[in-house]
Residue, then its C-alpha position, 0 to 999 in steps of 0.5 A: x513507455x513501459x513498465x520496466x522503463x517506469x520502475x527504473x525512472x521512478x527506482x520503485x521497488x516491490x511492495x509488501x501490499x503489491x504493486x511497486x513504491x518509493x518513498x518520496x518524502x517522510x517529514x523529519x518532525x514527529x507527533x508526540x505519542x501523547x498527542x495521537x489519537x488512542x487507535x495509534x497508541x494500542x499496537x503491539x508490535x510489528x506484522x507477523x502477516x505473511x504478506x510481509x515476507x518474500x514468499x509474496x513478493x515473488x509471488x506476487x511480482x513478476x520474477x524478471x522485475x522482481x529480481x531487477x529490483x532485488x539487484x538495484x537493492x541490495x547495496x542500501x539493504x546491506x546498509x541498512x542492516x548494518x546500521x540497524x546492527x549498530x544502533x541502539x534500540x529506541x522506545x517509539x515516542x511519537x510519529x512522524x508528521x506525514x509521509x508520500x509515496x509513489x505507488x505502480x500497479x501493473x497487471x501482475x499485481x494488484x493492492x490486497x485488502x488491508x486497513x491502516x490506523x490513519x487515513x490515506x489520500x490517493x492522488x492518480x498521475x499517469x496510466x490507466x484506470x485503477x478499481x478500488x474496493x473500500x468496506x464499511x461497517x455494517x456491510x456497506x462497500x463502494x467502489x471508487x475508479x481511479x483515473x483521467x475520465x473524470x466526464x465519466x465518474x473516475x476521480x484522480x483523487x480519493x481519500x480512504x478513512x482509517x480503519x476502512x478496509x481497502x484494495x485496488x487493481x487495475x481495470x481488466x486490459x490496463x497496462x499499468x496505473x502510477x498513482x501517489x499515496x499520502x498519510x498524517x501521521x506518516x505510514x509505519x508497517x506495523x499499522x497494516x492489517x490485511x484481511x482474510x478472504x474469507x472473513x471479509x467475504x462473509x461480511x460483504x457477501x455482495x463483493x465477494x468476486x472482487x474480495x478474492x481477486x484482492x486477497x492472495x488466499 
C-alpha cells in the first residue's frame, strides 16, 4: 500500500506539526475551566507560531499530496468559514474530555519539536518504525522508537507528559508509519508551543543533531 493510497483511505490531511491527520473522535462533554488544572487556564490566545501557516505546510508536504488534500478540502473549509462568520463569539468555558487522532508521518515529513499543556499517548498501527525525541528538565532527553520490534526495544505505545518537549520522524529508509494520538483534556491549537532550534540545542547540547533534523529553522 502506498502513501497516496493511505491518505485517501484514511482522508488525512496536512498537519500544522507535520506529517498528515484526521480527527477520529472528539467527546461532546466538556471539563468546566474551574476544574482544570491551572497550566490550562493561563493561555492568552491562539498561535501566532509560523509553523501554523501554509508557507509550512507547502514546505513541509510534498506539493503533489499537499495540493490533492487542499482539493478534497476545500468544500468543508468554505463551510467552515462560513459558519464561523455567522456564529457568535463565545467565552472559553471548560475543555472538552478527550480527543483522537489519526496521525501519518511519510519521509518528507516529520513532527517538529513542540510542547502541550496536557499529556499525550502515542499508540503505532501500521508501517515502520518512527524515532521520537522527548527533552526534560535539566537536560535530560530520551529517545523512544515507535513500531512492531517489540523483541528489540520498540514500544507500540508511549505516553509523552505534558510540558515535555516533543518530535518524531521516521527511522532513516522507512517509507511511511500510521500512528494515533490521544489526549484528556482533548487537544486545542493554542496549547502548542514549538521550540526553537537554537534554544533547544543550547540546552540539550547532546541531541543537537537530531534538534535540527526536527525543527524547520
Amino acid at each position: 500500500m502506498t502513501v497516496e493510497e493511505i491518505i485517501k483511505m484514511f482522508d488525512l490531511k496536512p498537519h500544522p506539526e507535520g506529517g498528515f491527520y484526521r480527527e477520529t473522535y472528539k467527546c461532546e462533554d466538556f471539563v468546566p475551566t474551574e476544574q482544570l488544572p491551572s497550566r490550562y487556564t493561563l493561555v492568552t490566545g491562539p498561535p501566532t507560531d509560523k509553523n501554523f501557516t501554509r508557507e509550512t505546510l507547502e514546505w513541509q508536504v510534498p506539493p503533489e499530496m499537499d495540493k490533492r488534500a487542499q482539493e478534497q478540502a476545500a468544500p468543508s473549509a468554505r463551510q467552515s468559514a462560513a459558519a464561523v462568520e455567522e456564529a457568535p463569539v463565545k467565552p472559553e468555558i471548560g475543555r472538552i474530555w478527550s480527543t483522537c487522532i489519526y496521525y501519518l508521518l511519510t519521509p518528507d515529513t516529520f513532527s517538529a519539536m513542540h510542547k502541550l499543556k496536557g499529556d499525550e499517548i502515542y499508540h503505532f498501527y501500521l508501517g515502520d518504525a518512527v524515532e521520537m525525541l522527548n527533552l526534560y528538565p535539566n537536560g535530560r532527553s530520551k529517545i523512544v522508537k515507535l513500531g512492531h520490534d517489540i523483541a528489540n526495544g520498540a514500544t507500540v505505545q508511549h505516553l509523552v507528559p505534558h510540558g515535555i518537549w516533543q518530535g518524531s520522524r521516521l527511522v532513516d529508509g522507512g517509507k511511511f508509519a500510521l500512528m494515533g494520538t490521544t489526549m484528556a483534556p482533548g487537544f486545542i491549537a493554542k496549547d502548542c508551543e514549538f521550540g526553537s532550534r537554537k534554544k533547544l540545542s543550547q540546552e540539550w547540547t547532546d541531541c543537537a543533531d537530531l534538534i535540527a533534523k526536527l525543527t524547520r529553522e
